[in-house]
C-alpha positions as CSV (number, residue, x, y, z in Angstrom):
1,X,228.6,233.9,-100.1
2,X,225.6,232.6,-98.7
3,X,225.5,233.8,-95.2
4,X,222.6,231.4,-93.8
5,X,225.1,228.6,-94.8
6,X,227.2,230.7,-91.8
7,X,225.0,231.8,-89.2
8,X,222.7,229.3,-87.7
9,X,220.4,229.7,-84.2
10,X,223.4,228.2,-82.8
11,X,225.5,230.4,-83.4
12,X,223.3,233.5,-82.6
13,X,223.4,235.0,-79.3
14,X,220.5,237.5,-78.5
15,X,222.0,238.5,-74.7
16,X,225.7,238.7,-74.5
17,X,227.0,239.9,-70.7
18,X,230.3,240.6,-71.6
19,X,231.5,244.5,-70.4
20,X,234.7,244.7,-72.2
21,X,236.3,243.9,-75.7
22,X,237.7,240.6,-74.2
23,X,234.8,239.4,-72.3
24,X,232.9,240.0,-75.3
25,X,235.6,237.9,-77.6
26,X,235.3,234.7,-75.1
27,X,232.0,234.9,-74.9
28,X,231.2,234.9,-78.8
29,X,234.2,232.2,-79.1
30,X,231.8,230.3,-76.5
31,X,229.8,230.4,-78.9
32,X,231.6,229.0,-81.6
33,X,233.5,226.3,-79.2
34,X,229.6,224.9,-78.5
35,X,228.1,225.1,-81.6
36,X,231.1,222.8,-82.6
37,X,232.7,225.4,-85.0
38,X,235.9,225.5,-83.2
39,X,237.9,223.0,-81.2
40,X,241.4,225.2,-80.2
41,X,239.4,228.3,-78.2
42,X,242.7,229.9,-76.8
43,X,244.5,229.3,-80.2
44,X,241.9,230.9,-81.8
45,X,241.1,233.9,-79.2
46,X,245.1,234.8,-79.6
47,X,244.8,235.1,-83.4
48,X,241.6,236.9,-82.8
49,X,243.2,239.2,-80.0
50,X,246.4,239.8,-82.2
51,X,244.0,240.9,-85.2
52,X,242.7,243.3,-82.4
53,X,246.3,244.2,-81.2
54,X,247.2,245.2,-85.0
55,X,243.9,247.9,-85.6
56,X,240.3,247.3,-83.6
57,X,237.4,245.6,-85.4
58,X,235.0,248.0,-83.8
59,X,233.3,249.6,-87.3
60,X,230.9,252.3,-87.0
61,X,227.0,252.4,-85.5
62,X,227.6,250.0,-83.0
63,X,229.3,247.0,-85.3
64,X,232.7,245.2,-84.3
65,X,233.3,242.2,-86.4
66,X,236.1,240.5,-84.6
67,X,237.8,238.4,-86.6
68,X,241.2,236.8,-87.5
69,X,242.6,233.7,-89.4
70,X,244.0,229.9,-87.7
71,X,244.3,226.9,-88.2
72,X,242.2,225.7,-85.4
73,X,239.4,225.7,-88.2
74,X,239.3,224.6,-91.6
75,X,236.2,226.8,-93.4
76,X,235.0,229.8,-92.5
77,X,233.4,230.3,-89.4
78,X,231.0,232.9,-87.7
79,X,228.9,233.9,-85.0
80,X,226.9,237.0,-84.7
81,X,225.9,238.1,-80.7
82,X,223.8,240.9,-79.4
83,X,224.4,243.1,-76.4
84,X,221.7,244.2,-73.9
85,X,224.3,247.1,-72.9
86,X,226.7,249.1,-75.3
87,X,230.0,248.0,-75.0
88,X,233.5,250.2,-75.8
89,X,235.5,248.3,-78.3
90,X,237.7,251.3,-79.4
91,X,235.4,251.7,-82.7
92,X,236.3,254.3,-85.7
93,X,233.2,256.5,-85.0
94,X,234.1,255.9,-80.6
95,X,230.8,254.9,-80.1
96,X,230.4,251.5,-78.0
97,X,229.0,248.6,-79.9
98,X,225.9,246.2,-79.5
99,X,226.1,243.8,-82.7
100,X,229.1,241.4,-83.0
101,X,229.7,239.4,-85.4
102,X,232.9,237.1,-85.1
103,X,234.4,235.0,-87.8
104,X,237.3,232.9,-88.2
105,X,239.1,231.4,-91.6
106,X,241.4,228.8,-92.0
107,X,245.6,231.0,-92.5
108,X,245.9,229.6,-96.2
109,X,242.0,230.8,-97.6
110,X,241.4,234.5,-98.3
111,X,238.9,234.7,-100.6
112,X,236.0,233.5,-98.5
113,X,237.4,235.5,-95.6
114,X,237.4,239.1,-97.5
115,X,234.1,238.0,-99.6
116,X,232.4,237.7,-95.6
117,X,233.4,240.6,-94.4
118,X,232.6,242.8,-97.1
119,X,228.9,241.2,-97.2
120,X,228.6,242.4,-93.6
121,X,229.9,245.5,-94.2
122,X,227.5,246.1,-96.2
123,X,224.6,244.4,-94.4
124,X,225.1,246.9,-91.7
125,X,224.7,250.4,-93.7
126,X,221.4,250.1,-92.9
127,X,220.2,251.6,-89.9
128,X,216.7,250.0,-90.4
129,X,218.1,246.5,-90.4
130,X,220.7,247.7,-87.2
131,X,217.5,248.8,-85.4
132,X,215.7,245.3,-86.3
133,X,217.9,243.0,-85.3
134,X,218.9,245.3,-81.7
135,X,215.0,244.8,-81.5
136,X,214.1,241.1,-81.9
137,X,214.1,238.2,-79.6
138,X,214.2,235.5,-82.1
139,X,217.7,234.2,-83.3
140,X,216.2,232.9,-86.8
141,X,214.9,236.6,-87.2
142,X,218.5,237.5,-86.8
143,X,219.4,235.2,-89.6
144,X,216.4,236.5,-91.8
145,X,217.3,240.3,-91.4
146,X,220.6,239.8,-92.6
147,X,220.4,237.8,-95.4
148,X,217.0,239.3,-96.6
């Protein structure tokens, strides 16, 4: 999977003001909702919520990758946001998280789905691309750190 076919400027979101799990899960489906990626937000924040309900999406060294599958889109979707203050999100390792990246897949389409979320797994073992993209103000050099 390509992931600049994903992640655009538009949907990259340097200062996210969200203090909570939920504040943080609108604000990245705002994201989505005005980039034109999504037309159903509360459809789609109470599959993502139920996903959350089931087992949090908070990873480890300050990573959640909300996520969860509808019908209110008919490709994979994502958004990646960055937050100026950490933020609990009930992670494996309990440490709050800065980096979100959301995505959402249309209910009959795994593959894509699984093939995103183990790319940015991955992405985010590095604690020198972790640190680069907590560090820039420019949403393309987002883009360009993970898919470099």
């Amino acid at each position: 999977m390509d992931l600049k076919t994903v992640l655009t400027p538009d949907t990259v979101s340097l200062h996210l003001k969200g203090t909570t799990k939920e504040e943080i899960i609108d604000e990245m489906l705002e994201i989505l909702v005005t980039a034109g990626k999504v037309t159903d937000k509360v459809a789609a924040r109470e599959c993502v919520l139920e996903r959350e309900r089931k087992m949090s999406t908070g990873m480890k060294h300050g990573i959640a990758i909300p996520h969860g599958k509808t019908d209110t889109v008919s490709d994979l979707v994502a958004c990646i946001g960055i937050s100026d203050n950490p933020v609990d999100f009930d992670s494996l390792d309990q440490d709050p998280c800065r980096i979100f990246i959301m995505t959402l897949s249309p209910v009959n389409k795994t593959g894509p789905h699984l093939q995103f979320l183990a790319e940015v797994s991955l992405l985010f073992k590095s604690a020198d691309k972790r640190q680069q993209i907590l560090e820039t103000q420019d949403k393309d050099e987002v883009i360009r750190i993970l898919t470099e």
